[in-house]
N, C-alpha and C positions, 0 to 999 in steps of 0.2 A: 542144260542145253547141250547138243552134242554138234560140233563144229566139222568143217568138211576142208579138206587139203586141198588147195587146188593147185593147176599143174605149176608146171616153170613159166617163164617167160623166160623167151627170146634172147638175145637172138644174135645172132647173125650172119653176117655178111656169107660164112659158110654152113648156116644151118645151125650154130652152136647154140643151144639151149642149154639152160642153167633150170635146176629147181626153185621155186619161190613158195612158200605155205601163206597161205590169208586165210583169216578167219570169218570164214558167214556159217549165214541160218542153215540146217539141215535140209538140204533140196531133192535128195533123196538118186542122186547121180547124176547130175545134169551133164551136159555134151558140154568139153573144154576145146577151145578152137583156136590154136595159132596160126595164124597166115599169113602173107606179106608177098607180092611181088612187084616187081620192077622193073625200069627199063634198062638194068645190067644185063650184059650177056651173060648167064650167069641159071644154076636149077637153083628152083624155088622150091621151097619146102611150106607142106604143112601140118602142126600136128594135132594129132586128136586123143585126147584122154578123156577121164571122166571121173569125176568128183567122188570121194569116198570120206569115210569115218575120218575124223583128224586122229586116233590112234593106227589107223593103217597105212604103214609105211610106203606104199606101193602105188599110184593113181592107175586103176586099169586101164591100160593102151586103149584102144577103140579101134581094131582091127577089121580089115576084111570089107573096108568101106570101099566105095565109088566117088573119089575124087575127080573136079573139074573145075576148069573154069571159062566162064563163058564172055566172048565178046559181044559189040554190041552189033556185027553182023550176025551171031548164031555159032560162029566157028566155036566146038568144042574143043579144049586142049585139056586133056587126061593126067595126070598123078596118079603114080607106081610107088607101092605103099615097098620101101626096100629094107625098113627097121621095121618092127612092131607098133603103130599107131604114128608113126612117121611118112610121109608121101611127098612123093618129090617129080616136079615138072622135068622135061627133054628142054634142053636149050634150044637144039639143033630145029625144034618144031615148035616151040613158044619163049618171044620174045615180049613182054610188056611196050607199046607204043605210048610216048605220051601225047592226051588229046583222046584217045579211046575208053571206054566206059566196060566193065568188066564185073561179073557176078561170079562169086563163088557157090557151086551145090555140091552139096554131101549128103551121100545114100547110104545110111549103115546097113548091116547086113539082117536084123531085122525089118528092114524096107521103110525105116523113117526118113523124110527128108526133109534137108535145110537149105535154105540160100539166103547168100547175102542181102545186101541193100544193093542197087548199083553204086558204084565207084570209081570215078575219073581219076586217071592217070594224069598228073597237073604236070603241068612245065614245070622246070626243074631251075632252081637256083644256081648259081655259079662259083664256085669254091673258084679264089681268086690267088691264093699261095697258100703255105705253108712253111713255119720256119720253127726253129728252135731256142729256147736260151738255158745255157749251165743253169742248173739254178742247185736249191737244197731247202731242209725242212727239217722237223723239229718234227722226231716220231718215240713215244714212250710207249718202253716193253718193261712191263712184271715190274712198274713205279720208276723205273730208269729213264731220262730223257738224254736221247743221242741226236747229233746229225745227220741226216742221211742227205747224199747227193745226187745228184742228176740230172733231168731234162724238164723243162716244161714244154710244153708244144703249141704253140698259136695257131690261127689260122684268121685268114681278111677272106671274105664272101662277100659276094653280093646278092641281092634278093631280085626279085621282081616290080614289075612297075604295081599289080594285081597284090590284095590281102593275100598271105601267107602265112603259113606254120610250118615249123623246121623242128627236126629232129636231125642232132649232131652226132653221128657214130666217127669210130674208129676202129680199125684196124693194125696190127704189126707185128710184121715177120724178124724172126731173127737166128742165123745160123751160127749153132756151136757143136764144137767138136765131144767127139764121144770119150769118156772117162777113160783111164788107159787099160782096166780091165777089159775092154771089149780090141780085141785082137786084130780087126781090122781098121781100127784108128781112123775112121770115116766122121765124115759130117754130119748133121741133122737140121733140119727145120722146125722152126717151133713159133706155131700161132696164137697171139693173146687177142681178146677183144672187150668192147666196152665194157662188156656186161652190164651191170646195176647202175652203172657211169652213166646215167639219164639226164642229157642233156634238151631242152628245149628252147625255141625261141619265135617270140611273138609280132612280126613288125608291122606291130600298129602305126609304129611313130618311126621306123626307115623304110619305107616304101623305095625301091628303085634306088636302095643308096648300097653304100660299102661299107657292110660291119667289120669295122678293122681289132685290127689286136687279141681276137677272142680265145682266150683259153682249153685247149679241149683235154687234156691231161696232161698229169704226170707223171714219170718214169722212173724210179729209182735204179741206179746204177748196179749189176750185177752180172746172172751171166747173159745176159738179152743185149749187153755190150763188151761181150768178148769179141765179134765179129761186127760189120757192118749188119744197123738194124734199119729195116724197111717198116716208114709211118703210112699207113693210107688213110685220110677220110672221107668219110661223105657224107654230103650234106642234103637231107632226104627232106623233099616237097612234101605236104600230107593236107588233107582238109581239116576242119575245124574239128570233128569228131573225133580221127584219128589222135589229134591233137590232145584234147579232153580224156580222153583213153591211158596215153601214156602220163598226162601230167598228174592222173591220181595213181596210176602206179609207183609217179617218181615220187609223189606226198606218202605214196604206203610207206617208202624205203625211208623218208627223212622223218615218221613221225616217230620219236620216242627212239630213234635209232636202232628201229627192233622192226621184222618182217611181221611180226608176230601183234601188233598193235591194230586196233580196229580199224577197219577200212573208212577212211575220212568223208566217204558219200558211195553210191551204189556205181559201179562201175560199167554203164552201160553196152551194149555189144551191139555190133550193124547185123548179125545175122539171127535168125529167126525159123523154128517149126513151120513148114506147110503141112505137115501131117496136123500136128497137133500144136496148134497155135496158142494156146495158155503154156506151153513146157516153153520155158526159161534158157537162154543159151548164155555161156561164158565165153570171151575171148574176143577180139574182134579181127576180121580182115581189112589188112592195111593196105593202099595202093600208092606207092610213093615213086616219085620223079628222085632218081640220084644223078648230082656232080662228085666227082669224085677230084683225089689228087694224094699224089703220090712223091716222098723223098726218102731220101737213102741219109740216116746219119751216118757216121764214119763210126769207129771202134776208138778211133783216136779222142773222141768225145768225152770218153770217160776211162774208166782203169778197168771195168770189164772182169769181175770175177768170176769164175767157175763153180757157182755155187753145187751144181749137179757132180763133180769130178770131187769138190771137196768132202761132200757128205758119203759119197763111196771108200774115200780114203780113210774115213773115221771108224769104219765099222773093224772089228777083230777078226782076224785069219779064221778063227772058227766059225763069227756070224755070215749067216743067209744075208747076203747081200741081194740088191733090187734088180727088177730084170736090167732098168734103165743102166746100169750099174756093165752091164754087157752085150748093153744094146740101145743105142740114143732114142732109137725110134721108139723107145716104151716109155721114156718121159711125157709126160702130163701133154698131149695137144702137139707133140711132133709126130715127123715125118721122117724120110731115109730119101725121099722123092725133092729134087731141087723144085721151089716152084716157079711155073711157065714167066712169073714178074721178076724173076732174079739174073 
């Protein structure tokens, strides 16, 4: 049986996609659909691939499309494809409301088209602090078990009076200094995000209450605490579907501890062929209500090492050192650009 790659998921907060492989039936290319917007001020992204051989390394972008989306007055707001199979909303000309009802359509450039289901933008939950405690952990490398130290991070929300589904992201920035081969001895920014850190929550049984003490990561100590690090999360409203959506994604990631393990039930998607309504779509458009919140831990927190400056200093006078090595901004997810929250 010959198996198909399908794209990444998601996501976030700034567009950041990750690769994810699942194994299904041979479908012959179907249209991969990540979407998501909200009522952050903030561009939304969405992308589009398409399913291939699971020997081919590559998923074909799905270029050259007519991205929109539509309210429930009719206003079109347009996505500007700025990567290959990547499209991205104008702030300045769409903001997601919550309380408004929103369709997603996409027009490949052979002239198929798809739209979503409708989808209400729900009122949003209320992230009600955020705190931190030292903590440590017990992590084995190549049969060795060490301690490692650092942060765990909570968070107390509140939900709504109305049935709910929450999806728990995170965000965090952290400024460190450039290794001493780079001559101008500058700063840099460097963003992590949940990724695969799939958090959900169901409150069947807190309606209108205060889920206190909740866990949403941990940090281990390095160089993300050489400087003061900046926590954001948020705490994203979604319907029942969207809900069902992510919670077999987060079953793909725990089953067998392997991406690579059969998909635990079929993963249904809100969007759909109006050309050809038997063709099959992957992926679903998400419409999520975010509270957010936002704290600055201190540097003082922990000891803060340089792991980036260290591993430059190990290499031999003769070896090809890394760009990051003469330039912060080449390390993995930074910046040179202080960001506008700092």
């Amino acid at each position: 049986m010959k198996f198909l790659k399908l794209i990444g998921f998601l996501f976030f907060l700034s567009g950041c996609i990750d690769p994810l492989d699942i194994e299904v039936e041979d479908k012959n290319g179907r249209l991969v659909v990540i979407a998501e917007i909200t009522n952050l001020n903030e561009s939304y992204n969405v992308t589009l691939q398409r399913t291939a051989d699971y020997e081919t390394l590559v998923n074909p972008k799905e270029t050259g499309a007519k991205v929109s989306v539509f309210d429930e007055q009719g206003n079109e707001y347009s996505f500007i494809e700025r990567k290959a199979g990547k499209y991205w909303s104008c702030p300045s000309e769409f903001i997601g409301e919550v309380g408004k009802d929103y369709v997603l359509r996409i027009e490949t450039m052979d002239g198929s088209i798809y739209e979503s289901d409708v989808e209400t933008l729900l009122p949003t939950g209320q992230v009600d602090s955020v705190y931190y405690v030292k903590s440590s952990r017990e992590r084995e490398v190549n049969g060795d078990t060490y301690i490692e130290k650092g942060v765990k991070i909570y968070s107390n929300f509140r939900d709504n009076e109305e049935k709910e589904f929450f999806r728990i992201d995170w965000q965090g920035t952290y400024k460190f200094r450039s290794a001493p081969m780079d001559n101008n001895n500058r700063y840099c920014w460097n963003t992590e995000f949940s990724k695969f850190d799939i958090k959900l929550h169901d409150d069947q049984f807190t309606n209108n209450s205060l889920i206190t003490d909740y866990q949403i990561t941990f940090l281990p100590d390095g160089l993300r605490f050489t400087e003061d690090y900046s926590f954001q999360v948020q705490l994203k409203t979604m319907n029942q579907g969207a809900y069902q959506f992510w919670d077999l994604i987060k079953q793909q990631f725990e089953n067998d501890g392997s991406i690579f393990s059969a998909l635990p039930a079929q993963i249904e998607s809100n969007i759909n062929s109006i050309t050809n309504p038997k063709e099959k779509v992957l992926g679903y458009f998400i419409v999520s209500g975010v509270s957010t919140k936002r704290i600055r831990i201190p540097a003082s927190a922990l000891t803060g090492i340089n792991e980036a400056a260290l591993s430059c200093n190990q290499f031999r006078p003769s070896d090809p050192l890394p760009e990051y090595c003469y330039d912060c901004a080449k390390y993995q997810n930074s910046t040179s650009e202080r960001p506008s929250f700092w």
